[in-house]
KEKE-3310 file (N, C-alpha, C; in steps of 0.2 Angstrom, whole numbers, plus 5000, padded with zeros to 4 digits):
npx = (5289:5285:5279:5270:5261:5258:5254:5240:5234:5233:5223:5212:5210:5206:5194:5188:5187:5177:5167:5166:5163:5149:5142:5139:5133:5122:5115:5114:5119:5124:5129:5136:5140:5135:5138:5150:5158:5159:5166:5179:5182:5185:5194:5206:5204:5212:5223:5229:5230:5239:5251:5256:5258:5268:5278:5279:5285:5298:5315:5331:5341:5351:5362:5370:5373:5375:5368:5349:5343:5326:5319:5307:5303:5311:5321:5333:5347:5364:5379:5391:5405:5401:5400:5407:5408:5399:5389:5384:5377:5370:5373:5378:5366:5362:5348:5347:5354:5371:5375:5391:5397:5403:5407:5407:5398:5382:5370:5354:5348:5335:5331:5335:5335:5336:5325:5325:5333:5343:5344:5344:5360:5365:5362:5368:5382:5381:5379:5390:5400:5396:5399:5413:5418:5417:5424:5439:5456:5466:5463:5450:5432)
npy = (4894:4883:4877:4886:4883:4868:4872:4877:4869:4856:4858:4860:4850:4840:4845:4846:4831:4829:4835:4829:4819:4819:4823:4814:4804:4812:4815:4799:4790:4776:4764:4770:4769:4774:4774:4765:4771:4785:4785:4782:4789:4801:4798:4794:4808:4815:4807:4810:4822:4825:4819:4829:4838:4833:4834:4848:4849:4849:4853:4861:4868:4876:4880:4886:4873:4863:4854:4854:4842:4838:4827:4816:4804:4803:4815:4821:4828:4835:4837:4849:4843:4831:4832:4831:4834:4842:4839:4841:4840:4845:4843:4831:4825:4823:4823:4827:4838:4830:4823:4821:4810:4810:4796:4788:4785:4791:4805:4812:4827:4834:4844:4853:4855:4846:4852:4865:4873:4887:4890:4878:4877:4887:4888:4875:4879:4889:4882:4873:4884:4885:4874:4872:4884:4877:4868:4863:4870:4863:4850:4837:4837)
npz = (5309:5305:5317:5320:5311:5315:5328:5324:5314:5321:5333:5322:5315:5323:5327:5314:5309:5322:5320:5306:5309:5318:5309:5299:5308:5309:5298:5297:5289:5279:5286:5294:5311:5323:5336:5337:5327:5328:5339:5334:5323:5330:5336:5328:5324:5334:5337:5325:5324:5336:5332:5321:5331:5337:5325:5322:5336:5335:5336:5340:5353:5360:5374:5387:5393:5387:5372:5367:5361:5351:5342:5332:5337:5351:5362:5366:5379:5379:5382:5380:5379:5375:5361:5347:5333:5319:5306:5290:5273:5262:5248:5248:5250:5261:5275:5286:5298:5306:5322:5327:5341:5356:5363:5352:5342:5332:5331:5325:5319:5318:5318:5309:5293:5276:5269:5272:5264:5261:5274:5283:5280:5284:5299:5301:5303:5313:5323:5323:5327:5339:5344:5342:5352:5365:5363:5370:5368:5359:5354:5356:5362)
capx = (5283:5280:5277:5261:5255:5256:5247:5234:5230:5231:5216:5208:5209:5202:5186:5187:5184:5172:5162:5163:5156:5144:5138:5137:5127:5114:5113:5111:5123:5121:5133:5137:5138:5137:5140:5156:5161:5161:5174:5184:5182:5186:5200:5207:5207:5215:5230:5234:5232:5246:5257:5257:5260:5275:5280:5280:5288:5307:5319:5337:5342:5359:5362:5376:5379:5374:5362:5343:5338:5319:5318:5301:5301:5314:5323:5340:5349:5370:5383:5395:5407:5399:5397:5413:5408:5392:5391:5378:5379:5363:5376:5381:5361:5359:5342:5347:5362:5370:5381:5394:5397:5412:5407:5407:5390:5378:5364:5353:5347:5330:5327:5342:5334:5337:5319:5326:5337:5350:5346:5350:5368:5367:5359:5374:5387:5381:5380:5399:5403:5396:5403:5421:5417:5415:5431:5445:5461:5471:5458:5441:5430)
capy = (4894:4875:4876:4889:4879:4863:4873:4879:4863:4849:4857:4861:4842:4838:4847:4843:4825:4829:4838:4824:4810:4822:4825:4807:4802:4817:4811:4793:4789:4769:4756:4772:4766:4780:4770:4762:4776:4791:4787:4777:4794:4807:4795:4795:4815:4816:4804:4814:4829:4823:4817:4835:4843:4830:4837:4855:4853:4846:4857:4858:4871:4876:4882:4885:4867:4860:4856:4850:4839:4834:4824:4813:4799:4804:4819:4821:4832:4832:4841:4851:4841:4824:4834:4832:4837:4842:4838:4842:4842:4844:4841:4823:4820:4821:4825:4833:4835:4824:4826:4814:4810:4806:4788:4788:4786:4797:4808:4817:4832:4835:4854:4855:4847:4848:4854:4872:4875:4889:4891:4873:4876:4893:4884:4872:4884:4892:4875:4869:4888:4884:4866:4874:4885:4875:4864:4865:4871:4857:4843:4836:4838)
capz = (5305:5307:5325:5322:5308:5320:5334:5323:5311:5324:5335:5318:5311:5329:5327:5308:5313:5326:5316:5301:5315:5321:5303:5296:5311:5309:5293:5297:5283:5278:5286:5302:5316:5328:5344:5336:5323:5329:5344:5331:5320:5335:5341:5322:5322:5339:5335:5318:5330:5340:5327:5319:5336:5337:5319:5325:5340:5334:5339:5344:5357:5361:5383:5392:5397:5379:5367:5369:5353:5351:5334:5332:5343:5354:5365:5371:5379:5376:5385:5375:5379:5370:5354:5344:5327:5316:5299:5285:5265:5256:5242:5250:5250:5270:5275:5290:5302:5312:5328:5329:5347:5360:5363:5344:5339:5328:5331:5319:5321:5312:5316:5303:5288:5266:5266:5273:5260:5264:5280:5286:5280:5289:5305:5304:5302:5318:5329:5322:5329:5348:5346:5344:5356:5369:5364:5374:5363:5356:5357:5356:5369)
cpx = (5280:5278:5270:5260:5252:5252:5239:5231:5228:5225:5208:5207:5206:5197:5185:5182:5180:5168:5159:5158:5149:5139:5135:5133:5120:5112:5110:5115:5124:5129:5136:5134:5139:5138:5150:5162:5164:5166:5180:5186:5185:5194:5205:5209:5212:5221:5235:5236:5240:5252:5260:5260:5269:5280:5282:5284:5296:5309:5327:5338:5347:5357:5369:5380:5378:5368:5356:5342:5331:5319:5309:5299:5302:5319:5327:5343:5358:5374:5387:5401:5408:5400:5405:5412:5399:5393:5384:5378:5373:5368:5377:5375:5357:5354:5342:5353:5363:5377:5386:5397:5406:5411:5405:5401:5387:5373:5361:5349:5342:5328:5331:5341:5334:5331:5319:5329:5344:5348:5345:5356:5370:5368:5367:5379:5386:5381:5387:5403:5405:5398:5411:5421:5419:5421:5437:5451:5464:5468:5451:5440:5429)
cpy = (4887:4875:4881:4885:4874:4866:4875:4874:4858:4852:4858:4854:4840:4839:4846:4838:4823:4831:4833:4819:4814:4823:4817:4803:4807:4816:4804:4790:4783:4765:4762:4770:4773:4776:4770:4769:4782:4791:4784:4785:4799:4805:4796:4803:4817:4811:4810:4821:4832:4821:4823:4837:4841:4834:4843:4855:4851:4852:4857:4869:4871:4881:4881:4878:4863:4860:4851:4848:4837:4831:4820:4810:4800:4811:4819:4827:4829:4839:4846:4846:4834:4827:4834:4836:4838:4843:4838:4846:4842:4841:4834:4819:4819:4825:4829:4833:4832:4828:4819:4817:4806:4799:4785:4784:4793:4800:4812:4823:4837:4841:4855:4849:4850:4855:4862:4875:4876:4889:4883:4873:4883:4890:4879:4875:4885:4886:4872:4875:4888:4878:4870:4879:4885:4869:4867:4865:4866:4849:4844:4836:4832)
cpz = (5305:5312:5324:5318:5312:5325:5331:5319:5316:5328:5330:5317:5316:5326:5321:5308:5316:5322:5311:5305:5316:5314:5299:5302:5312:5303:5292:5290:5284:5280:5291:5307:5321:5336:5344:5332:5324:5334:5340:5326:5325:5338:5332:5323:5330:5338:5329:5319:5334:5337:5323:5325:5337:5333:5320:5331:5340:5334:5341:5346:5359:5369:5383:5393:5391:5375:5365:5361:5355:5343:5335:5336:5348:5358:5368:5373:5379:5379:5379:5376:5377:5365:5350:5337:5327:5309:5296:5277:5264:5249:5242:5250:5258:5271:5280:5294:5307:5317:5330:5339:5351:5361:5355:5340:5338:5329:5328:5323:5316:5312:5310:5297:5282:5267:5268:5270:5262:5269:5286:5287:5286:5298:5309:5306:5310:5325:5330:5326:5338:5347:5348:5348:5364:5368:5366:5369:5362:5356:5355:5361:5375)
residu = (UNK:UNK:UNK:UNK:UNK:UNK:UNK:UNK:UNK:UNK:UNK:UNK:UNK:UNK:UNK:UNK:UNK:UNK:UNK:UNK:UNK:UNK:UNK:UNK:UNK:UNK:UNK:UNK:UNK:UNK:UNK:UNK:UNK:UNK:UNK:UNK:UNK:UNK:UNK:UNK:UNK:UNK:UNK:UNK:UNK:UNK:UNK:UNK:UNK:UNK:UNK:UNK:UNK:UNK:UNK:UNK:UNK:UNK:UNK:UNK:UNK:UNK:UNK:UNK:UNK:UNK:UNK:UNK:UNK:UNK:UNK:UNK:UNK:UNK:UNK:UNK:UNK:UNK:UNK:UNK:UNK:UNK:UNK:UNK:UNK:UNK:UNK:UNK:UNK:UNK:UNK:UNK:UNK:UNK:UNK:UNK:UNK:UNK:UNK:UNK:UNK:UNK:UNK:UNK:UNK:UNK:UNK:UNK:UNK:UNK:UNK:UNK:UNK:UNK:UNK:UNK:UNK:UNK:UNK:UNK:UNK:UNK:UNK:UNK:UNK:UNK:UNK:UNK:UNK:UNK:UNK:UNK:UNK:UNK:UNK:UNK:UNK:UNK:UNK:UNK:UNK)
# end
């Protein structure tokens, strides 16, 4: 559901912004600068364009050979065999789940966030299922 909103707002809020510039210099509106403004305006709706788009496109992805995260800034892929756990309480206050790792460090995993409700915990449920999976009997991975 977030992903169509993000592809239909951020070309909206483009043209938005296009349209505002292009309407306050037909206007002539006091202290526009159409030279300066309107690219500062256009560049404006095209950032916040792109930052939505960013926002809709977080994800985690489970494959054969592991499991693809996109979070905000950044995008990892992770074997199964890095993944040792996945942990996620709304109860505990965590905002989304995290993946502890075999070189024992943490990774979050923002498709799997509070703001989903139950079907975070379900989400989880199903990611700790392919994690054990994917572990070799009597061991971590």
């Amino acid at each position: 559901m977030l992903r169509a909103v993000g592809l239909i707002l951020a070309p909206a809020i483009v043209a938005s912004f296009t349209a505002l510039s292009i309407a306050l210099t037909v206007m002539e509106w006091p202290g526009w600068q159409p030279e300066i403004d309107t690219i500062w305006m256009v560049g404006l709706g095209v950032v916040f364009g792109l930052v939505l788009l960013r926002f809709a496109s977080i994800c985690a992805k489970a494959g054969p050979d592991g499991l693809f995260v996109r979070n905000i800034v950044a995008s990892q892929r992770y074997e199964w065999s890095q993944i040792i756990s996945v942990s996620y309480s709304e109860a505990l206050g965590d905002s989304w789940a995290t993946l502890s790792l075999s070189d024992g460090t943490t990774s979050a995993v923002m498709a799997i966030q509070a703001a989903d409700g139950p079907r975070a915990q379900e989400a989880t449920d199903r990611l700790r299922i392919l994690v054990d999976e994917h572990t070799p009997p009597g061991g971590t991975t």
